[in-house]
C-alpha positions as CSV (number, residue, x, y, z in Angstrom):
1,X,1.9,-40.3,13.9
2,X,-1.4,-39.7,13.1
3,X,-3.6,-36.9,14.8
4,X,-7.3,-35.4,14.9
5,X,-7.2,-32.1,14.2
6,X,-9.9,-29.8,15.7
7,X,-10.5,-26.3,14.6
8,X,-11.8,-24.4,18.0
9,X,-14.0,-21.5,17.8
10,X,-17.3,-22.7,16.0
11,X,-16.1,-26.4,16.2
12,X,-15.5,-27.2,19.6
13,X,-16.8,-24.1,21.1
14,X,-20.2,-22.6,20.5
15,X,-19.4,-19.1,19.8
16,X,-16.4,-17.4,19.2
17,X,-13.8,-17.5,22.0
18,X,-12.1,-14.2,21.4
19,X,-15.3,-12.0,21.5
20,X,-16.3,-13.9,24.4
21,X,-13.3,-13.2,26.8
22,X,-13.1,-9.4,25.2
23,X,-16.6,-8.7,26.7
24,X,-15.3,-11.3,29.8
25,X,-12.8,-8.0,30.3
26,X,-15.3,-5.2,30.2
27,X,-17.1,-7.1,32.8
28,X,-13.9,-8.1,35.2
29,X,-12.4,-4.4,34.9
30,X,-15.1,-2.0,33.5
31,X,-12.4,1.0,33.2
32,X,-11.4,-0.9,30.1
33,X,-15.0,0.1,28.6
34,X,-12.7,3.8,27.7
35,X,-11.4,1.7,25.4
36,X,-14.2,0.9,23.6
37,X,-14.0,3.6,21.0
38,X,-10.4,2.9,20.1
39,X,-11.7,-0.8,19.7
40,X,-14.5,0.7,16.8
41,X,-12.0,2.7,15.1
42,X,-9.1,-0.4,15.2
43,X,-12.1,-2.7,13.3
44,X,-13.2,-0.6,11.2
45,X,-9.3,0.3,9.9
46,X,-8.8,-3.7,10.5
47,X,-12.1,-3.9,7.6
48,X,-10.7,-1.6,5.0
49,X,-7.5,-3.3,5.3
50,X,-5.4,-0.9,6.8
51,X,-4.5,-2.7,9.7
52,X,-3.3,-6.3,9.7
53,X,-4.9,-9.6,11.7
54,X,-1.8,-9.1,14.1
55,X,-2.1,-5.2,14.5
56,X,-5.9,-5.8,14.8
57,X,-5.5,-8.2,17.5
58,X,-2.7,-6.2,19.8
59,X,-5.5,-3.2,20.0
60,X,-8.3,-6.0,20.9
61,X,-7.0,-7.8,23.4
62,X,-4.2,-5.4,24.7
63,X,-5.7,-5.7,27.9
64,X,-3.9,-8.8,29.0
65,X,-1.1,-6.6,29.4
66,X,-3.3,-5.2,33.1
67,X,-4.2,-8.4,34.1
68,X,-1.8,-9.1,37.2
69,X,-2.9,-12.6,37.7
70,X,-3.8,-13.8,34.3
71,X,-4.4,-17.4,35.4
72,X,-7.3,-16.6,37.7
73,X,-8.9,-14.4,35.1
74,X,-8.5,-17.4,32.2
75,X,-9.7,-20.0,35.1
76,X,-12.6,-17.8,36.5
77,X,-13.4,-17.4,32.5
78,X,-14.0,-20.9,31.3
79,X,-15.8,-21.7,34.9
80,X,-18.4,-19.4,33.4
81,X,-18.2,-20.5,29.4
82,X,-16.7,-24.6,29.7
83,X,-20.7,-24.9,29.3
84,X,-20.4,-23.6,25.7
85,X,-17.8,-26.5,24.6
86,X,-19.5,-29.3,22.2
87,X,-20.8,-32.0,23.5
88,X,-19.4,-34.2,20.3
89,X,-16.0,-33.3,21.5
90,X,-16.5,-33.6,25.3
91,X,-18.3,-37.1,24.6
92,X,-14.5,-38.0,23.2
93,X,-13.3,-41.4,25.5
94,X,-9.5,-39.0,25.7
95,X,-8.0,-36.9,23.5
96,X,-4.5,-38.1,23.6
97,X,-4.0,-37.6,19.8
98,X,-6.0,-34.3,18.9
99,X,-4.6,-31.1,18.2
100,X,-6.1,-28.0,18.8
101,X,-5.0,-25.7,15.9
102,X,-6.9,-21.9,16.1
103,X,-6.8,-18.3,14.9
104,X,-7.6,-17.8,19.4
105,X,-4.7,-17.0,21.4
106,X,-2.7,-19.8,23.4
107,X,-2.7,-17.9,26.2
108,X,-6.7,-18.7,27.2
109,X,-7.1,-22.2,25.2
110,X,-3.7,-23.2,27.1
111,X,-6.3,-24.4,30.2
112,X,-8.7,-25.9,27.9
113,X,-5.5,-28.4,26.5
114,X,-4.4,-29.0,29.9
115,X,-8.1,-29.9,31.6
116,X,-9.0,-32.8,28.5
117,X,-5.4,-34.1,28.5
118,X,-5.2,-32.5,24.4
119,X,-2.1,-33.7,23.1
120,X,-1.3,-30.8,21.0
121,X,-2.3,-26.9,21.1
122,X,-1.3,-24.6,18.3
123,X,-2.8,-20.9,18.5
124,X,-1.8,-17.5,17.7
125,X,0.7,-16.4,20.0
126,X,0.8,-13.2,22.2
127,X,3.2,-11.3,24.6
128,X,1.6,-11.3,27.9
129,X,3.7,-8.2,29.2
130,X,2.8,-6.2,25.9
131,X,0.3,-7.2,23.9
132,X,1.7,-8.1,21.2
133,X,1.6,-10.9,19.0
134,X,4.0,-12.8,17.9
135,X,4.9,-14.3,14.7
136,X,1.8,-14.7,12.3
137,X,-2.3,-15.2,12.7
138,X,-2.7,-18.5,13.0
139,X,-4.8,-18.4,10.0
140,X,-5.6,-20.7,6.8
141,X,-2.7,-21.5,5.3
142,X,-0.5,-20.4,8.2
143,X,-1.9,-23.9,9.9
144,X,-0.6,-25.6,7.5
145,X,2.5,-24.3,7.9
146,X,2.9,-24.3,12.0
147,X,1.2,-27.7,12.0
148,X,3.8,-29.1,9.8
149,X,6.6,-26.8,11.5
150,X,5.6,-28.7,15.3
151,X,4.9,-32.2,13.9
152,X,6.9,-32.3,10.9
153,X,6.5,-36.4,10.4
154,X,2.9,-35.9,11.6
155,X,-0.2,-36.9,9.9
156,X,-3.4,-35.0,9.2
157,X,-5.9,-38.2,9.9
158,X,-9.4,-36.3,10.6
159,X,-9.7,-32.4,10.2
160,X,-12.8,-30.8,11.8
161,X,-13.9,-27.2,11.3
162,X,-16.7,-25.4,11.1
163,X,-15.5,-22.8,8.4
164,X,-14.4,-23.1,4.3
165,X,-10.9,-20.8,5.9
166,X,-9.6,-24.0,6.7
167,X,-9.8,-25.4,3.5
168,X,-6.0,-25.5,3.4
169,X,-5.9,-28.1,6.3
170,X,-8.9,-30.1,5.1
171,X,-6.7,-30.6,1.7
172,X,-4.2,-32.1,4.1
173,X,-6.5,-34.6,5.9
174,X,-7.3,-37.7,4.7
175,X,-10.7,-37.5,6.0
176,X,-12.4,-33.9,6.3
177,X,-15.8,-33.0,8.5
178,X,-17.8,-29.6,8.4
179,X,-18.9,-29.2,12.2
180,X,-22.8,-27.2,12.0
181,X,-23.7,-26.8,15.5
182,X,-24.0,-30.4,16.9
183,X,-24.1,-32.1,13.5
184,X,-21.2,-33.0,11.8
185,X,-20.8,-34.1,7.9
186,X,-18.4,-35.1,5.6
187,X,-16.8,-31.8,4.0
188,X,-17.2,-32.5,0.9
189,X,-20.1,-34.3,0.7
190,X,-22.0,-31.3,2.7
191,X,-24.8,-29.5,0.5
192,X,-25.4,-26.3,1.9
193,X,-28.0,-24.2,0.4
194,X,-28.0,-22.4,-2.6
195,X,-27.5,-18.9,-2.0
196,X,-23.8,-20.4,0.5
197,X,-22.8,-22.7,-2.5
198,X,-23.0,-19.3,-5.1
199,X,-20.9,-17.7,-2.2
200,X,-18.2,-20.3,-2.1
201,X,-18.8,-20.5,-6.2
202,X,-18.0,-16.8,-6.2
203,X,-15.4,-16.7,-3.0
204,X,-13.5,-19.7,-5.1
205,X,-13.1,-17.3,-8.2
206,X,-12.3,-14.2,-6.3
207,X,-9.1,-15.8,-4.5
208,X,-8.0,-17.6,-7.7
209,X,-6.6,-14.2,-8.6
210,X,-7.5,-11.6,-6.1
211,X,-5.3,-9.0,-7.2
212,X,-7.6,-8.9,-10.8
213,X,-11.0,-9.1,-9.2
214,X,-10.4,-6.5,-6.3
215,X,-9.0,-3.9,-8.9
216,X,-12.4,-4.6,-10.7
217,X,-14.3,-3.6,-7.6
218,X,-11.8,-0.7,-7.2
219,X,-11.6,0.3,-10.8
220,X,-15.2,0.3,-10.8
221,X,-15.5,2.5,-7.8
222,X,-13.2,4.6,-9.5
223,X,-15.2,5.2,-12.4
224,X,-18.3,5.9,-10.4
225,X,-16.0,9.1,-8.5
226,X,-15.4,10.2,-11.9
227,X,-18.5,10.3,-13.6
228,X,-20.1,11.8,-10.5
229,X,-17.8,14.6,-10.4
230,X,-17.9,15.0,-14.3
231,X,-21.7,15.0,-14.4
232,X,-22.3,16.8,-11.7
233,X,-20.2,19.7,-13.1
234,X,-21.2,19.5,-16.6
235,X,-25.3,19.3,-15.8
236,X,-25.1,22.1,-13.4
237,X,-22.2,24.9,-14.1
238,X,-20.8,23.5,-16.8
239,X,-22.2,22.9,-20.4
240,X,-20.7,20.5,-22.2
241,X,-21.1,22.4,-25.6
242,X,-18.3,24.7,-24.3
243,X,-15.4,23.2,-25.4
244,X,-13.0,24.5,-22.4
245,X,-15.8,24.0,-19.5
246,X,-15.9,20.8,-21.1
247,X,-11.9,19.9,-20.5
248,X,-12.4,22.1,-17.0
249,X,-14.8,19.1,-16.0
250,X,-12.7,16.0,-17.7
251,X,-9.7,17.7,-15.6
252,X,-11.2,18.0,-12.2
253,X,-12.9,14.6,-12.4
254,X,-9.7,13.0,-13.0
255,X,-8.2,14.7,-10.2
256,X,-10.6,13.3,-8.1
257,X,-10.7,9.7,-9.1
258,X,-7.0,9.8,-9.3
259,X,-6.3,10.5,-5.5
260,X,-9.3,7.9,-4.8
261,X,-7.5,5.3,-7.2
262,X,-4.3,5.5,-5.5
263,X,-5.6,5.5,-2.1
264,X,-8.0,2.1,-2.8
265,X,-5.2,0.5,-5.4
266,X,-2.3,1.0,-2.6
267,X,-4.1,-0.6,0.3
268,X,-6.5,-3.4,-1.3
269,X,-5.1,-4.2,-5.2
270,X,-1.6,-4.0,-5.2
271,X,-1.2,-4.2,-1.2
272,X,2.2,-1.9,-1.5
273,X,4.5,-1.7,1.3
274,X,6.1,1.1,-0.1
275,X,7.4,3.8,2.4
276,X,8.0,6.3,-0.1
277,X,4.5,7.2,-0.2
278,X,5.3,10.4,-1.6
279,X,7.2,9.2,-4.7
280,X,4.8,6.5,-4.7
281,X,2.4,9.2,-5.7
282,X,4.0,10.9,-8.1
283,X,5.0,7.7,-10.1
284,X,1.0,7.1,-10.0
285,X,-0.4,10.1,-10.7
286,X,2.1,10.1,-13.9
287,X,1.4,6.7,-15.0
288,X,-2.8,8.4,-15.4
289,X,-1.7,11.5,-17.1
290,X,-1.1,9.2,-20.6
291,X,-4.7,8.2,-19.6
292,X,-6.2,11.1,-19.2
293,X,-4.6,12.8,-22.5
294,X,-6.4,9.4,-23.9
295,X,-9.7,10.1,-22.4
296,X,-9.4,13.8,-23.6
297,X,-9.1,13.2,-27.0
298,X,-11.5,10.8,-27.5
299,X,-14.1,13.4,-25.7
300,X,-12.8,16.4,-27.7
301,X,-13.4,14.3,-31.1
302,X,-16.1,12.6,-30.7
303,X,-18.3,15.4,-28.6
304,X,-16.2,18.8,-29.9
305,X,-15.6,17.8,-33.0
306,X,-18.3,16.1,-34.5
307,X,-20.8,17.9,-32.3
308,X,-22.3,14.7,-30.5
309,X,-22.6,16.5,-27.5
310,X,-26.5,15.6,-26.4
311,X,-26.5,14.6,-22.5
312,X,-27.1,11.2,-24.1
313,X,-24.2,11.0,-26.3
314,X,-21.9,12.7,-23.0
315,X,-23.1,9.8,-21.2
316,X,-22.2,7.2,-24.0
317,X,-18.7,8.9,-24.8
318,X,-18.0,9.0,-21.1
319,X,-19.0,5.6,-20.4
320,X,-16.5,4.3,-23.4
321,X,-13.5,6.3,-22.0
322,X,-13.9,4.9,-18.6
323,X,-13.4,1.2,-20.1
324,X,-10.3,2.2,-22.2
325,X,-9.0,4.2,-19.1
326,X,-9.6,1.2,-16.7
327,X,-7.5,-1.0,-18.5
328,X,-4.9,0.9,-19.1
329,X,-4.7,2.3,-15.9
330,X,-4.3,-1.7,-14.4
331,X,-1.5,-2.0,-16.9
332,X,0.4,1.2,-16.0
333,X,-0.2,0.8,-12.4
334,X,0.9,-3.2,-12.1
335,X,4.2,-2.4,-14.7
336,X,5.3,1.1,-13.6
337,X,4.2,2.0,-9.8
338,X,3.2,-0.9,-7.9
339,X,5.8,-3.7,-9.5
340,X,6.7,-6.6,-7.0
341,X,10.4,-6.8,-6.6
């Protein structure tokens, strides 16, 4: 059978849903507003990648869990926000064969599917009772997958969205349409303006291989730890014509990008799930010792041995290193510590 699929928040609802009935709590039980600095810190760990879409979501809307008559509260909630639906979708003669597929949980777009008659609702599930969610963010590619899981003989005919995340499911549609505000265009036919086109151009390459491109960003930041540290030690009170205050500074800077690096390449290059942290460590902080014995030599023989050891020549020399350490430090890492089994 063949089905219109609608996207919900930003498609068929003018906002986003979720932040909507989050500040719908605060208002309906203002004691959860102690919460609100347990909220911060849960985004801002859920932003540097160190807690997942699911774990994110628990601490958000954990206060479902209080709610003792959670109909009433979702009931009393779209009597306020219903006004916010589209009026493209609303205008709809039924909506016997749409499916509602969103990232939103079930549990407050379940009255929105049984108040327009939707044939279909698939959403990120929660436990009521404790918060948590269960199974997977339903996400991108994890759509596809539960679309195809609950109709697996269905048929994507039109997919709307208002967002290049569901890509995944507009590749699955036979006919795909980009939802802006009221007006509604054929995906990809839509022109958006330049500076949004370079940001898909760039997005496009980043995800083609993530792992590369992130370690660039990390490998970079890296670098930048290490020459402050080295710089700041060697132009203050250490003088790089001193061949040991020299290695004193190469030493300490390492040090310091090296518990940096393995902090950053853990959580957003190689995304290890390791619970031998500790080991984990040691393995990394061995695989950089060939790499620092590398970046020492080159320093001592180039800037100690044949005395070009001006501030500009320190800056060159260092500069080279940290490109030869880069590399090898991607290749070490990816073979030795952080290998996929």
């Amino acid at each position: 059978m063949k089905y219109d699929v609608y996207d919900f928040d930003g498609t068929i609802y003018s906002g986003d849903s979720g932040v909507d009935i989050f500040l719908w709590s605060l208002k309906k039980y203002p004691r959860t507003i102690l919460r609100l600095p347990l909220v911060l810190w849960i985004t801002i760990l859920y932003i540097l990648k160190i807690k997942t879409k699911e774990e994110f979501k628990k601490e958000i809307f954990s206060f479902v869990k209080y709610i003792e008559d959670i109909d009433s509260f979702v009931e009393e909630f779209w009597q306020k926000h219903e006004k916010k639906l589209k009026q493209y979708w609303l205008n709809k003669k039924n909506h016997n064969r749409d499916i509602i597929i969103s990232a939103s949980c079930s549990w407050w777009l379940e009255y929105i599917k049984k108040k327009y008659k939707v044939h279909g609702l698939i959403a990120t599930e929660m436990d009521l009772k404790t918060g948590e969610v269960i199974g997977n963010n339903c996400h991108g590619q994890e759509k596809v997958k539960l679309f195809y899981s609950e109709y697996p003989k269905g048929i994507v005919d039109k997919m709307y969205t208002d967002s290049i995340n569901d890509l995944p499911l507009i590749e699955e549609a036979k006919q795909g349409y980009l939802v802006k505000g009221d007006k509604i265009h054929n995906y990809y036919d839509y022109k958006p303006n330049i500076i949004v086109r370079f940001w898909r151009w760039g997005w496009g390459v980043y995800h083609k291989n993530e792992e590369f491109w992130t370690y660039i960003v990390v490998g970079l930041s890296t670098t930048i730890v290490a020459i402050v540290i080295k710089w700041g030690l060697l132009f203050t009170i250490l003088d790089a014509k001193n061949k040991y205050e020299l290695q004193i500074a190469i030493i300490t800077s390492w040090i310091g990008a090296v518990t940096f690096a393995y902090i950053t390449n853990r959580i957003y290059v190689f995304k290890s799930k390791n619970k031998n942290k500790l080991k984990e460590f040691i393995s990394f902080i061995n695989s950089r010792i060939l790499t620092l014995l590398m970046e020492m030599v080159i320093m001592w023989l180039f800037v100690t041995c044949l005395k070009l050891n001006t501030k500009g020549w320190v800056v060159i020399w260092t500069l080279v290193c940290q490109v030869i350490v880069t590399v090898f430090n991607y290749i070490f890492s990816k073979i030795f510590v952080f290998k996929k089994k």
